[in-house]
mmCIF file of the N, C-alpha and C atoms, coordinates in Angstrom:
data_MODEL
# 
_entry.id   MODEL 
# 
loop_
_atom_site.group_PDB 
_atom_site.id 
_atom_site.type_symbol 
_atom_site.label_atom_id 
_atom_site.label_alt_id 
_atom_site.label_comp_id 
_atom_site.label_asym_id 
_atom_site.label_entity_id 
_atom_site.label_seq_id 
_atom_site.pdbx_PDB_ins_code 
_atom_site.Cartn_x 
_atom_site.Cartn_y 
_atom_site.Cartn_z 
_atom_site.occupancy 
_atom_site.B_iso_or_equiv 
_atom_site.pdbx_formal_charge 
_atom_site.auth_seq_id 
_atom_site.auth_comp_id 
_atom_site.auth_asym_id 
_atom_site.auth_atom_id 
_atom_site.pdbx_PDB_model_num 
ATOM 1   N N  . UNK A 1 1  ? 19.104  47.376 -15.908 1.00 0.00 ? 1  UNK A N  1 
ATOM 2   C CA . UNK A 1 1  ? 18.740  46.376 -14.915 1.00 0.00 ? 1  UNK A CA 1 
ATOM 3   C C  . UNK A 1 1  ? 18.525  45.029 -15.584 1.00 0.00 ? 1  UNK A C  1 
ATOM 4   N N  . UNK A 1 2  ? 19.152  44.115 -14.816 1.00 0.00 ? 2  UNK A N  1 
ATOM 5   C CA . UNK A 1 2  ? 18.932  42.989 -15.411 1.00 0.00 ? 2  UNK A CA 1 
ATOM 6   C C  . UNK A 1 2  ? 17.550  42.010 -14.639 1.00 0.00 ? 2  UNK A C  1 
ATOM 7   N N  . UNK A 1 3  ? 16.787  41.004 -15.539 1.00 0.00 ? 3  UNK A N  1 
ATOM 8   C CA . UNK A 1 3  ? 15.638  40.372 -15.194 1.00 0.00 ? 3  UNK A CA 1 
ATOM 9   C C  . UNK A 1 3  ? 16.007  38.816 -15.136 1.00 0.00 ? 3  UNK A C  1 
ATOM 10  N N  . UNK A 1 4  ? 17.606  39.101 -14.726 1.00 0.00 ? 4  UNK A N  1 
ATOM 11  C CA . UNK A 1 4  ? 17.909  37.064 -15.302 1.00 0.00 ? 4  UNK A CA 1 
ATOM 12  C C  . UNK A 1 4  ? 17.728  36.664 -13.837 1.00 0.00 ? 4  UNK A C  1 
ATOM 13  N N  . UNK A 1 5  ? 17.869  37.143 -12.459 1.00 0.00 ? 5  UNK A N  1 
ATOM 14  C CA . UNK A 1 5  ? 17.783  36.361 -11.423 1.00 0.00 ? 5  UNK A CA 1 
ATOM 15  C C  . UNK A 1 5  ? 16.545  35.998 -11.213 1.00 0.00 ? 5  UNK A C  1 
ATOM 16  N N  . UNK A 1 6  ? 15.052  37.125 -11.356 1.00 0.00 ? 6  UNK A N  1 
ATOM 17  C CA . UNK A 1 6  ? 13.718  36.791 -10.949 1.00 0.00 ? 6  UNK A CA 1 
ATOM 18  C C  . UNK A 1 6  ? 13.490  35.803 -12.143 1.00 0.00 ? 6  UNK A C  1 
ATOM 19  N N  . UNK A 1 7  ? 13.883  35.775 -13.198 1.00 0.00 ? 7  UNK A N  1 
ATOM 20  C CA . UNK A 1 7  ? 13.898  34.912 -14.317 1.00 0.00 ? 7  UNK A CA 1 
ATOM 21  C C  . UNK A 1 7  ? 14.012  33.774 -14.086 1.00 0.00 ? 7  UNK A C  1 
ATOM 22  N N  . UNK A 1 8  ? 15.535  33.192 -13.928 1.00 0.00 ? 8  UNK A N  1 
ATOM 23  C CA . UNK A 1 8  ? 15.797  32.023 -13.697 1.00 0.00 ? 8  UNK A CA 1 
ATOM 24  C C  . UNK A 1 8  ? 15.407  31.423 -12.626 1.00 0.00 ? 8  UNK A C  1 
ATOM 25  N N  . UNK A 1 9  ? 15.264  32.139 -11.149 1.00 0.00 ? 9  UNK A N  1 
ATOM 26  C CA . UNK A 1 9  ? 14.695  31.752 -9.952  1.00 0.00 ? 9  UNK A CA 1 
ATOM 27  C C  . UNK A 1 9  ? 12.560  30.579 -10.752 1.00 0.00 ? 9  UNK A C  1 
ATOM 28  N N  . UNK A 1 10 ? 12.243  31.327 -11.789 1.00 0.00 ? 10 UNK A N  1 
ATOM 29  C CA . UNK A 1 10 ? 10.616  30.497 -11.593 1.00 0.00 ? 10 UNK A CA 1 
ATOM 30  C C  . UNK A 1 10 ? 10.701  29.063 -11.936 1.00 0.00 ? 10 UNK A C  1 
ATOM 31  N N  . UNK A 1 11 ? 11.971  28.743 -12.948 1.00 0.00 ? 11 UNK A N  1 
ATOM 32  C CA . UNK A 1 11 ? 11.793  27.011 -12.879 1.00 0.00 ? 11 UNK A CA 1 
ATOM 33  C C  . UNK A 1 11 ? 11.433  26.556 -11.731 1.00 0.00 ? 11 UNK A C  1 
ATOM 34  N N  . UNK A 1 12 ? 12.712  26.784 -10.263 1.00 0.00 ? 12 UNK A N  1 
ATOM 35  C CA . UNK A 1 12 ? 12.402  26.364 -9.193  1.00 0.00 ? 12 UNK A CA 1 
ATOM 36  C C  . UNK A 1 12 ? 11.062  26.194 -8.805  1.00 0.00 ? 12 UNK A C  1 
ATOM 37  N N  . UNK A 1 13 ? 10.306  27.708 -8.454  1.00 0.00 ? 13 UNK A N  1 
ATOM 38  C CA . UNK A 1 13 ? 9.436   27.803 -8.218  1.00 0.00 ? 13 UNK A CA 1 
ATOM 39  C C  . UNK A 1 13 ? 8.172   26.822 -8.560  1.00 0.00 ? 13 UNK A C  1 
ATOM 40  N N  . UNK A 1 14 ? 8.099   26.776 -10.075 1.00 0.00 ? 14 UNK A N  1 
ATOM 41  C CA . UNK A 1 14 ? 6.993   25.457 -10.485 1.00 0.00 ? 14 UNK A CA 1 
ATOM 42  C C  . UNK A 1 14 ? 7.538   24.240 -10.217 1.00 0.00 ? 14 UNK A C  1 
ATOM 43  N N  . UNK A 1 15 ? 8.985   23.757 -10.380 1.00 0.00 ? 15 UNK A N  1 
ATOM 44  C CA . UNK A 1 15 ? 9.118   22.649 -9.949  1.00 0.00 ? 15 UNK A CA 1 
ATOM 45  C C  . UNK A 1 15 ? 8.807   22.145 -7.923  1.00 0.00 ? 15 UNK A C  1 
ATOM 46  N N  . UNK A 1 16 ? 8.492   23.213 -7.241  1.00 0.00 ? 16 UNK A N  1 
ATOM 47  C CA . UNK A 1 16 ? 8.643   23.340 -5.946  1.00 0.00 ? 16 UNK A CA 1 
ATOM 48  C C  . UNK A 1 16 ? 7.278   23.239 -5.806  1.00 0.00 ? 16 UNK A C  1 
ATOM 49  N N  . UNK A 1 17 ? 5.897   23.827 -6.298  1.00 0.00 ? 17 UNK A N  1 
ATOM 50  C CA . UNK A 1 17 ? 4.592   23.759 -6.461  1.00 0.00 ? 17 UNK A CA 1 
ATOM 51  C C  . UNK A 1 17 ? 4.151   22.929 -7.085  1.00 0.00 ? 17 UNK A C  1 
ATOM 52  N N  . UNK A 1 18 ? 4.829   22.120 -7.889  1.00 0.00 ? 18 UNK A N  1 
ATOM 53  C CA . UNK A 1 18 ? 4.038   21.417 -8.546  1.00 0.00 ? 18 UNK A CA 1 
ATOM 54  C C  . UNK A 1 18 ? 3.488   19.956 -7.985  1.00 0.00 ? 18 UNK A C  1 
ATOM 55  N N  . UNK A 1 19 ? 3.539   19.554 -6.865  1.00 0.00 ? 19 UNK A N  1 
ATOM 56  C CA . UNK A 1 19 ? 2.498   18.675 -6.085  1.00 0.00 ? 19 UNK A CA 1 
ATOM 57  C C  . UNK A 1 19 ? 1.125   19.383 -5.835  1.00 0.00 ? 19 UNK A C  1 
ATOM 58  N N  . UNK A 1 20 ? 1.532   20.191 -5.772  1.00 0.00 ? 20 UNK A N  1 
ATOM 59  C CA . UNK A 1 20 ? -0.128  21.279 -5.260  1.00 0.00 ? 20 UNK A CA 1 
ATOM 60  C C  . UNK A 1 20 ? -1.007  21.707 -6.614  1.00 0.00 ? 20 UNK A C  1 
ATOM 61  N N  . UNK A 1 21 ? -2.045  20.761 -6.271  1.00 0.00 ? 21 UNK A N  1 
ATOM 62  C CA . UNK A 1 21 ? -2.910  21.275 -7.548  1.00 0.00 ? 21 UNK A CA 1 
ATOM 63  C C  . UNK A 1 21 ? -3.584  22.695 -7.285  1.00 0.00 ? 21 UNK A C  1 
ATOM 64  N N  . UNK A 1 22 ? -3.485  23.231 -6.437  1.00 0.00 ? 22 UNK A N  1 
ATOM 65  C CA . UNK A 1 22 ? -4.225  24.421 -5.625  1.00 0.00 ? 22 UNK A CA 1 
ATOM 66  C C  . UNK A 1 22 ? -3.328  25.826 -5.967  1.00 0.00 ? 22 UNK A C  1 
ATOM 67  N N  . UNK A 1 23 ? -1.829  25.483 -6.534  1.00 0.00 ? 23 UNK A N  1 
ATOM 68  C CA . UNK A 1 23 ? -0.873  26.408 -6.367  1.00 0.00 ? 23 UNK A CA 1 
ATOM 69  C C  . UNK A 1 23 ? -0.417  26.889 -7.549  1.00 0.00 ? 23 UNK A C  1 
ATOM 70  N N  . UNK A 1 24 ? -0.453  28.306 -7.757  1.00 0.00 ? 24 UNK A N  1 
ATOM 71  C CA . UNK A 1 24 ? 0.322   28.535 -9.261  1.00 0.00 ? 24 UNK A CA 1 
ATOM 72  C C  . UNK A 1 24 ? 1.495   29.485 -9.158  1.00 0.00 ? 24 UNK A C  1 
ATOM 73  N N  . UNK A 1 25 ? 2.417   29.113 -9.647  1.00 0.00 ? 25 UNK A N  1 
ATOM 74  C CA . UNK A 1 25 ? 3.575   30.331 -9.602  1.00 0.00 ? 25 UNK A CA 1 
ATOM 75  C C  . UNK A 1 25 ? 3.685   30.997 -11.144 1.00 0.00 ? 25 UNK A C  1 
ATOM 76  N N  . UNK A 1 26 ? 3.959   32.002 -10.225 1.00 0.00 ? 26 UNK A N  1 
ATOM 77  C CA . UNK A 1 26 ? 3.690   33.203 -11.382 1.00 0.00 ? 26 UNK A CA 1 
ATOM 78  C C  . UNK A 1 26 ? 4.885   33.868 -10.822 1.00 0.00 ? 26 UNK A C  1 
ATOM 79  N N  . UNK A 1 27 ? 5.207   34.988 -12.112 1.00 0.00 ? 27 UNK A N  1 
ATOM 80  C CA . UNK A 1 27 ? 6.538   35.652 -12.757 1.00 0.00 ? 27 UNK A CA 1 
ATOM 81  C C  . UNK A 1 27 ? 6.137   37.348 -12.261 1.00 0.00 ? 27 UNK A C  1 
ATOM 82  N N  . UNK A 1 28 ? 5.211   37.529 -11.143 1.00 0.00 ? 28 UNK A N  1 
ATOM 83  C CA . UNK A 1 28 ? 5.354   38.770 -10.555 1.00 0.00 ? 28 UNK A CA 1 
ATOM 84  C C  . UNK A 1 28 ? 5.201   38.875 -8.948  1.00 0.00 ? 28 UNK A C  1 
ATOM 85  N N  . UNK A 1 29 ? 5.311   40.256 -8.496  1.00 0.00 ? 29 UNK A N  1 
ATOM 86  C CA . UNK A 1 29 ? 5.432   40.105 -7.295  1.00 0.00 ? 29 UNK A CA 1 
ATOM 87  C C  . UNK A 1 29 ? 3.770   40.902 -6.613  1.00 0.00 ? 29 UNK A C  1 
ATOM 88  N N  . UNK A 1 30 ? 3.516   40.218 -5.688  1.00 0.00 ? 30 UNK A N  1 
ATOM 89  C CA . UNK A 1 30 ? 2.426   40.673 -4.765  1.00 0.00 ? 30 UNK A CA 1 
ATOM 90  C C  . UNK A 1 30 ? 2.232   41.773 -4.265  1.00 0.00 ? 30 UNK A C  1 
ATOM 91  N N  . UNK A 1 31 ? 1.886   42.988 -4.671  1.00 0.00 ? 31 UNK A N  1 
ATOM 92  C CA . UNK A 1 31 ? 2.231   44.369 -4.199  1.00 0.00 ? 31 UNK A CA 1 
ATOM 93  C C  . UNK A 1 31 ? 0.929   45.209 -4.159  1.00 0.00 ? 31 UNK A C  1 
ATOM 94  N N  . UNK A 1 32 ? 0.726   46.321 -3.773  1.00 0.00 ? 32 UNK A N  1 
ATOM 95  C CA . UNK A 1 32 ? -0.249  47.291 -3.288  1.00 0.00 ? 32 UNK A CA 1 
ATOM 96  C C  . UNK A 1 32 ? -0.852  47.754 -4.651  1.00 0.00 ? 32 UNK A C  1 
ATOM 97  N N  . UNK A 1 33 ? -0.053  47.802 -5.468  1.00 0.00 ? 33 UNK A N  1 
ATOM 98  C CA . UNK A 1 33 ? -0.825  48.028 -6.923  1.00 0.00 ? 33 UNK A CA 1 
ATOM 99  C C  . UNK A 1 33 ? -0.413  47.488 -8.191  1.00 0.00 ? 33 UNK A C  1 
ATOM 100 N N  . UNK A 1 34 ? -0.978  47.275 -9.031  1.00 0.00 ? 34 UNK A N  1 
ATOM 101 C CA . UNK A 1 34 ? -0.515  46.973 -10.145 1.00 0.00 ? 34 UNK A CA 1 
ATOM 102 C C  . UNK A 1 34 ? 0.609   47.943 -10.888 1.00 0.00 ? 34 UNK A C  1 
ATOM 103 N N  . UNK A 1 35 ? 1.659   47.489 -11.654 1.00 0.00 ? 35 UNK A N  1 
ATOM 104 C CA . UNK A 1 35 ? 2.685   47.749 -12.484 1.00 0.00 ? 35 UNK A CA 1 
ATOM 105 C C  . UNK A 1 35 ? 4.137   46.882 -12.205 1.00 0.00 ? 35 UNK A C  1 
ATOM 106 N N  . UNK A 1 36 ? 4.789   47.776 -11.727 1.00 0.00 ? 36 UNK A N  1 
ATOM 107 C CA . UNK A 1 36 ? 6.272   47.275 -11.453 1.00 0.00 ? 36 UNK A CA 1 
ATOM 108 C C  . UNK A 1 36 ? 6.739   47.459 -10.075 1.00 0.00 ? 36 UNK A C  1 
ATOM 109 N N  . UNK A 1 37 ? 7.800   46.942 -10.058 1.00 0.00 ? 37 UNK A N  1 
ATOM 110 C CA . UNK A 1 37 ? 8.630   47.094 -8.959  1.00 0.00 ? 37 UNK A CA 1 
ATOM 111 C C  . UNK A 1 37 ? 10.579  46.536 -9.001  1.00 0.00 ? 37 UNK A C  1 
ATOM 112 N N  . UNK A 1 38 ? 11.181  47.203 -8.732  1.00 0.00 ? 38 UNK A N  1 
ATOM 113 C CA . UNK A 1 38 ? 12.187  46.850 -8.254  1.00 0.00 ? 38 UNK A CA 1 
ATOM 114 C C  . UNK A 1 38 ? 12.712  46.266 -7.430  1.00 0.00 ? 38 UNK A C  1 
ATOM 115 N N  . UNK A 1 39 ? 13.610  45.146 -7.564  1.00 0.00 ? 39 UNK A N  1 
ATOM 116 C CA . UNK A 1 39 ? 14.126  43.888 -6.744  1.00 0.00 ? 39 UNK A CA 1 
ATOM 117 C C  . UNK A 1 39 ? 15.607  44.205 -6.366  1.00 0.00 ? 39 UNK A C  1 
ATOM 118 N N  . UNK A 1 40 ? 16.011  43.948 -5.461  1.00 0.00 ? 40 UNK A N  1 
ATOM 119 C CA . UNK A 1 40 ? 17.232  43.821 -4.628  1.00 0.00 ? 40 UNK A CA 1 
ATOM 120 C C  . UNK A 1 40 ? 17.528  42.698 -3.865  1.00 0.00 ? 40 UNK A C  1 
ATOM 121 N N  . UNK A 1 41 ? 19.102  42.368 -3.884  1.00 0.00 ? 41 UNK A N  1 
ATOM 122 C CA . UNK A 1 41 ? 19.124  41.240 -3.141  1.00 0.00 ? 41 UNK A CA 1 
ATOM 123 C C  . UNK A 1 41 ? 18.968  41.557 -0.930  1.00 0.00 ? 41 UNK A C  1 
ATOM 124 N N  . UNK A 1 42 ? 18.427  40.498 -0.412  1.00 0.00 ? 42 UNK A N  1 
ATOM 125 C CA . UNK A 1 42 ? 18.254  40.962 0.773   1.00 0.00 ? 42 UNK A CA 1 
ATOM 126 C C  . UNK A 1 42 ? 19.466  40.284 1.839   1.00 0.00 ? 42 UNK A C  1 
ATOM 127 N N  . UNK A 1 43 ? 19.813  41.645 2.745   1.00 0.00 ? 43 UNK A N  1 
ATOM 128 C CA . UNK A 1 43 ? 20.885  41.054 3.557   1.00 0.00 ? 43 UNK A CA 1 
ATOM 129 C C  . UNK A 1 43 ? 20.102  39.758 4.856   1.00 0.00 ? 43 UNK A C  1 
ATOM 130 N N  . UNK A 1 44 ? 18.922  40.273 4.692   1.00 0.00 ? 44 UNK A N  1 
ATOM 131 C CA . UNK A 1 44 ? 18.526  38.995 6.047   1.00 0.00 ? 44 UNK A CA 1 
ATOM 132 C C  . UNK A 1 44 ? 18.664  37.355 4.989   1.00 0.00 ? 44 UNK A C  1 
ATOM 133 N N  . UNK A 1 45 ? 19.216  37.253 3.902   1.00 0.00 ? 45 UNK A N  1 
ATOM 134 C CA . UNK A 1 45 ? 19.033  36.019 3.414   1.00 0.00 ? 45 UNK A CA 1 
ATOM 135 C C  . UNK A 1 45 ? 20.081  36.524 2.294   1.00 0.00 ? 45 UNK A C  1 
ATOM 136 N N  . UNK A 1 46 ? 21.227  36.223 1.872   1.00 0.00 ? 46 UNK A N  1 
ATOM 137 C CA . UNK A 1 46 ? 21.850  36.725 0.885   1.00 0.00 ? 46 UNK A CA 1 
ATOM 138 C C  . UNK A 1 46 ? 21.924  35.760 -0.907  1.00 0.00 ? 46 UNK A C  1 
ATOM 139 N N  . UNK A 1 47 ? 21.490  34.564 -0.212  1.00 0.00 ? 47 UNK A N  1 
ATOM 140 C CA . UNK A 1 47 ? 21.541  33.921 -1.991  1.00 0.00 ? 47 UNK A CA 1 
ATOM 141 C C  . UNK A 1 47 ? 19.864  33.246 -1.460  1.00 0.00 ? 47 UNK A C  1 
ATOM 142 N N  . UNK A 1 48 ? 19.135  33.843 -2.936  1.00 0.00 ? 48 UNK A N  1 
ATOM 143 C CA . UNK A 1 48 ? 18.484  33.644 -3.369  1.00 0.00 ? 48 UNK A CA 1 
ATOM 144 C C  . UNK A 1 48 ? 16.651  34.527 -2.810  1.00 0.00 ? 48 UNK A C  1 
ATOM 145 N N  . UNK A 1 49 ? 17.372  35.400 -1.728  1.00 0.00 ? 49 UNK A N  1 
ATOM 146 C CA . UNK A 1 49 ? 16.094  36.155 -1.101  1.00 0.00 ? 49 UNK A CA 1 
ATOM 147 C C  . UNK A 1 49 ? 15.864  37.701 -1.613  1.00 0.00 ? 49 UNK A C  1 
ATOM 148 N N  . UNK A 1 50 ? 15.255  38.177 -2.196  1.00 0.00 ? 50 UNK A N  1 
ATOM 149 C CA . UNK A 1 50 ? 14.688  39.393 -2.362  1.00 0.00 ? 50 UNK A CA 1 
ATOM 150 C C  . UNK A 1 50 ? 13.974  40.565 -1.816  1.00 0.00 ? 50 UNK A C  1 
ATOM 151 N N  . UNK A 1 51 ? 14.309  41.504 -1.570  1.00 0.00 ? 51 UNK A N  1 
ATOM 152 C CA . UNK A 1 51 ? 13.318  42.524 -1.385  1.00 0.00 ? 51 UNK A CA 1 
ATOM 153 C C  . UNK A 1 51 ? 13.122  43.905 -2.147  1.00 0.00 ? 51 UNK A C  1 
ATOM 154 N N  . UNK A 1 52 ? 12.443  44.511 -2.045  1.00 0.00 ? 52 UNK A N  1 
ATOM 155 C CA . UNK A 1 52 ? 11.880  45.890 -2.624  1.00 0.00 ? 52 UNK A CA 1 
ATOM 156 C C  . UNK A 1 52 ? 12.569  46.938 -2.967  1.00 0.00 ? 52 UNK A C  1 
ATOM 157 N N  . UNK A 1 53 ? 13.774  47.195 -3.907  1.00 0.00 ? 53 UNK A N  1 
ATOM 158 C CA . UNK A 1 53 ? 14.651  48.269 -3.550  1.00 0.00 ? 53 UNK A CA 1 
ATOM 159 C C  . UNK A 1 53 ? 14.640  49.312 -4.652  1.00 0.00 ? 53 UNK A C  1 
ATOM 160 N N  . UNK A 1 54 ? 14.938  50.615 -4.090  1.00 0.00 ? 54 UNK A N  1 
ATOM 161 C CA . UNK A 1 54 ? 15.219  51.554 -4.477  1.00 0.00 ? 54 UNK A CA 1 
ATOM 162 C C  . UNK A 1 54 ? 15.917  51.722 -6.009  1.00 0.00 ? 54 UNK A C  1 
ATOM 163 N N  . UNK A 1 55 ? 16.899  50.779 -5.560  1.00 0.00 ? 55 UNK A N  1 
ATOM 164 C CA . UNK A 1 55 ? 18.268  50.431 -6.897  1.00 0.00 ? 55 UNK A CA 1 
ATOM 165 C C  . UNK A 1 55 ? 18.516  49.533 -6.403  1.00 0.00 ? 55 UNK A C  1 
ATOM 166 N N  . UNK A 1 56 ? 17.663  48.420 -7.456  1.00 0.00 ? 56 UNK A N  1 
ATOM 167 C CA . UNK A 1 56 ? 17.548  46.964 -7.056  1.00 0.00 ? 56 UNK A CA 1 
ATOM 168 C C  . UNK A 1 56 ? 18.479  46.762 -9.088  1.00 0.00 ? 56 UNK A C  1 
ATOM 169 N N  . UNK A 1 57 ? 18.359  45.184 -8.790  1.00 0.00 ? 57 UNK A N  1 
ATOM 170 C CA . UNK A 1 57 ? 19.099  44.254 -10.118 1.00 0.00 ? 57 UNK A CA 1 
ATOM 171 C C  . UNK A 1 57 ? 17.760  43.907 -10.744 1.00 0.00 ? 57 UNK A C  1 
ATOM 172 N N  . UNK A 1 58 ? 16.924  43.950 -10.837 1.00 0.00 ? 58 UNK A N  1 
ATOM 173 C CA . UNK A 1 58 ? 15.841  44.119 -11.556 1.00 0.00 ? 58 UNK A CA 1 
ATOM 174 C C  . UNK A 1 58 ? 14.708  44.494 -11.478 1.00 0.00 ? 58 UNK A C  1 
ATOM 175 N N  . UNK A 1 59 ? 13.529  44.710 -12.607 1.00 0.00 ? 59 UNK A N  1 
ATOM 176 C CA . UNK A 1 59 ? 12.474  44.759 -12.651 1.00 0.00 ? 59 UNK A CA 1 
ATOM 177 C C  . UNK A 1 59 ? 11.145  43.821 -12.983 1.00 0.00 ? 59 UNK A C  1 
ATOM 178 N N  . UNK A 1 60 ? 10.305  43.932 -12.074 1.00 0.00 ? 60 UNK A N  1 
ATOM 179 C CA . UNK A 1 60 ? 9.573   42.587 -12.740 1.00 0.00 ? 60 UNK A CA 1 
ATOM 180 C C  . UNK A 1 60 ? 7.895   43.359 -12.149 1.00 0.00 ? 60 UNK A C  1 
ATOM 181 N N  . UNK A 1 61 ? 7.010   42.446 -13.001 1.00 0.00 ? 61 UNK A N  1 
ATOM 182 C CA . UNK A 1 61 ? 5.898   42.913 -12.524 1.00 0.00 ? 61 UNK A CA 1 
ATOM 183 C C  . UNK A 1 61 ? 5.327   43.034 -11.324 1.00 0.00 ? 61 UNK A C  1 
ATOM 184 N N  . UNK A 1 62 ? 4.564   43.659 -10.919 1.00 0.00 ? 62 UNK A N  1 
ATOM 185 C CA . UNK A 1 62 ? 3.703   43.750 -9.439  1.00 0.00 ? 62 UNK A CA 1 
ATOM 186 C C  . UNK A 1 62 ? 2.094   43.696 -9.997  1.00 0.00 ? 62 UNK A C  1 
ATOM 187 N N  . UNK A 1 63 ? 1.096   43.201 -8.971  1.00 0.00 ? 63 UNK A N  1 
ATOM 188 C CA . UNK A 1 63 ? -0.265  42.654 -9.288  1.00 0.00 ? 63 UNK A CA 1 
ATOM 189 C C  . UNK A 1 63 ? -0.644  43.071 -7.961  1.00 0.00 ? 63 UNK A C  1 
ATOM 190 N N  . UNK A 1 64 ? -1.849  42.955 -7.942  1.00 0.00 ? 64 UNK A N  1 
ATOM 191 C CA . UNK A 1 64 ? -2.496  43.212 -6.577  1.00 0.00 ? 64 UNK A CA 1 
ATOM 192 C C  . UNK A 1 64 ? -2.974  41.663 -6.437  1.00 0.00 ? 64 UNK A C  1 
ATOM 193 N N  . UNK A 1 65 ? -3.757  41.404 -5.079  1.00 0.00 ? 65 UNK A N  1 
ATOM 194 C CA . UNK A 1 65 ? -4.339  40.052 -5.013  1.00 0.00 ? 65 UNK A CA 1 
ATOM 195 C C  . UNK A 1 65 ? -5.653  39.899 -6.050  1.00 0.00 ? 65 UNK A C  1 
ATOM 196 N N  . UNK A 1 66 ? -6.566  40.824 -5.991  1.00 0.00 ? 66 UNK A N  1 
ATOM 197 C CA . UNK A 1 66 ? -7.668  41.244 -7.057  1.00 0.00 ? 66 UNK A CA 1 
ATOM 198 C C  . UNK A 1 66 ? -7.433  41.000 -8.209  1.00 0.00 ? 66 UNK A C  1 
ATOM 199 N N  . UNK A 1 67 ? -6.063  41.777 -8.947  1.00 0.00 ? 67 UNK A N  1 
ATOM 200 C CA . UNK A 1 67 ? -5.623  41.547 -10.448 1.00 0.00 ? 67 UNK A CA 1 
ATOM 201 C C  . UNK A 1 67 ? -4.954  40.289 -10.236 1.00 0.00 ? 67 UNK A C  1 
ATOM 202 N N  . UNK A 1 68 ? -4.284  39.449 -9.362  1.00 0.00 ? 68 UNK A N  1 
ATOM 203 C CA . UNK A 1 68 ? -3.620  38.254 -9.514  1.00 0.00 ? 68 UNK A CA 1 
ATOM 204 C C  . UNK A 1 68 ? -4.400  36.698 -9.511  1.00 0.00 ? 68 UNK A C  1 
ATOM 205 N N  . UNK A 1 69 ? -5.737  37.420 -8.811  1.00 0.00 ? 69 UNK A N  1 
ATOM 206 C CA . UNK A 1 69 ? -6.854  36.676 -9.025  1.00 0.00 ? 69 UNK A CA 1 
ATOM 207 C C  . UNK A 1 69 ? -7.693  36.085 -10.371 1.00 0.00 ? 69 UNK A C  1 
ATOM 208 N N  . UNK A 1 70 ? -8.183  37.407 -10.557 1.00 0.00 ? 70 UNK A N  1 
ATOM 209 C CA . UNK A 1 70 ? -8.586  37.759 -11.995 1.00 0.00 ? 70 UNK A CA 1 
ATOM 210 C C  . UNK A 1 70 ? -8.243  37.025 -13.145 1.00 0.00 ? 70 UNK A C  1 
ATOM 211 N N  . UNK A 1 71 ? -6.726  37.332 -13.049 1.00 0.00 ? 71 UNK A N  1 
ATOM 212 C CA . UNK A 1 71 ? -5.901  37.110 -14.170 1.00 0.00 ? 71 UNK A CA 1 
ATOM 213 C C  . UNK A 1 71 ? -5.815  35.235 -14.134 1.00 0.00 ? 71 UNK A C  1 
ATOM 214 N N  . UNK A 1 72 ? -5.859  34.923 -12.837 1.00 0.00 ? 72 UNK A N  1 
ATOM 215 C CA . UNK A 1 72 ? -6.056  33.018 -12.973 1.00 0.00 ? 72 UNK A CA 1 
ATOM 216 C C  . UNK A 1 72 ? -6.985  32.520 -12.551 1.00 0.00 ? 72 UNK A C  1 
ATOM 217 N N  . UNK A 1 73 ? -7.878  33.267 -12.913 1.00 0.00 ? 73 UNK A N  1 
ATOM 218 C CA . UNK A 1 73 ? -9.503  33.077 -12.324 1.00 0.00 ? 73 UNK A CA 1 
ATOM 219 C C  . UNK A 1 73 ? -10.025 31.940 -11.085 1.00 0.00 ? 73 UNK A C  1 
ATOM 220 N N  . UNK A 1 74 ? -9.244  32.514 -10.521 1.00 0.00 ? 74 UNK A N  1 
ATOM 221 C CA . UNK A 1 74 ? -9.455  32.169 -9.293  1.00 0.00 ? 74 UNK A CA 1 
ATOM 222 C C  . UNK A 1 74 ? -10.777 33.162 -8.806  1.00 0.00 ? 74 UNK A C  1 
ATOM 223 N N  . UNK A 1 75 ? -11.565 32.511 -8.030  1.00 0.00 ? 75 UNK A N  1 
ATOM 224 C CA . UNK A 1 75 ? -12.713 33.369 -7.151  1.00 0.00 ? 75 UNK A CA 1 
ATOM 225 C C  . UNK A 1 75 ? -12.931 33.452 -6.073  1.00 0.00 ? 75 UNK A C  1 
ATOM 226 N N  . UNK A 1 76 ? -12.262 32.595 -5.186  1.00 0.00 ? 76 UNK A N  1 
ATOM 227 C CA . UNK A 1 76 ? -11.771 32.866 -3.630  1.00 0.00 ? 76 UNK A CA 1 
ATOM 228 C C  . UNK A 1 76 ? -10.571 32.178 -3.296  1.00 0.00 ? 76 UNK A C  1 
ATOM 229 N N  . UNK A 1 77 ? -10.004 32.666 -2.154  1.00 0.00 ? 77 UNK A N  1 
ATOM 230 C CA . UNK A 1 77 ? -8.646  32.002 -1.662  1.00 0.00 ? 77 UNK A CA 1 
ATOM 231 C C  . UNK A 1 77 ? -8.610  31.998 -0.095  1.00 0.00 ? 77 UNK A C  1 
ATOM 232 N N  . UNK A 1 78 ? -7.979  31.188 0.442   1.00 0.00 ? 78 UNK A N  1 
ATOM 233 C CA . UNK A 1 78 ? -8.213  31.122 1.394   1.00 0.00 ? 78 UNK A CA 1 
ATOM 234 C C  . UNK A 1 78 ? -6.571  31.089 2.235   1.00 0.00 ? 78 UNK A C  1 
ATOM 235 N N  . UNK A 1 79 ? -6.273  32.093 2.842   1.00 0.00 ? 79 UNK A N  1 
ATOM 236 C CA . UNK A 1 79 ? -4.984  32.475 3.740   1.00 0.00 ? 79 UNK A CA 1 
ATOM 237 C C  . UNK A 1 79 ? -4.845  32.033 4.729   1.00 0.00 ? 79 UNK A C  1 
# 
């Protein structure tokens, strides 16, 4: 499996956040538990959208909101 699309996709990402002092992009995905997960490209969006797959084109980390917190010490957020 390759990690070059979730890879190359985070320049964007910080260059896209970076007016927001409030906002951090990070190199994993938001999920029910900590470890991994597998990425696939998604047919409701075909360049550049992702979802959760089985036998996806890569692997990249997963965090919970708790550990994604933690980890940028953040202490509340507000949705």
């Amino acid at each position: 499996m390759s990690e070059l699309r979730t890879t190359s996709n985070l320049a964007p990402r910080v260059r896209n956040v970076s007016p927001y002092r409030n906002v951090i992009a990070s190199r994993a995905a938001l999920w029910n538990n900590d470890g991994e997960i597998t990425l696939g490209g998604s047919d409701a969006r075909p360049k550049g959208a992702f979802q959760v797959a089985e036998r996806g084109d890569a692997r990249v980390p997963a965090v919970t909101m708790d550990t994604g917190m933690r980890e940028t010490g953040i202490e509340t957020i507000d949705l």
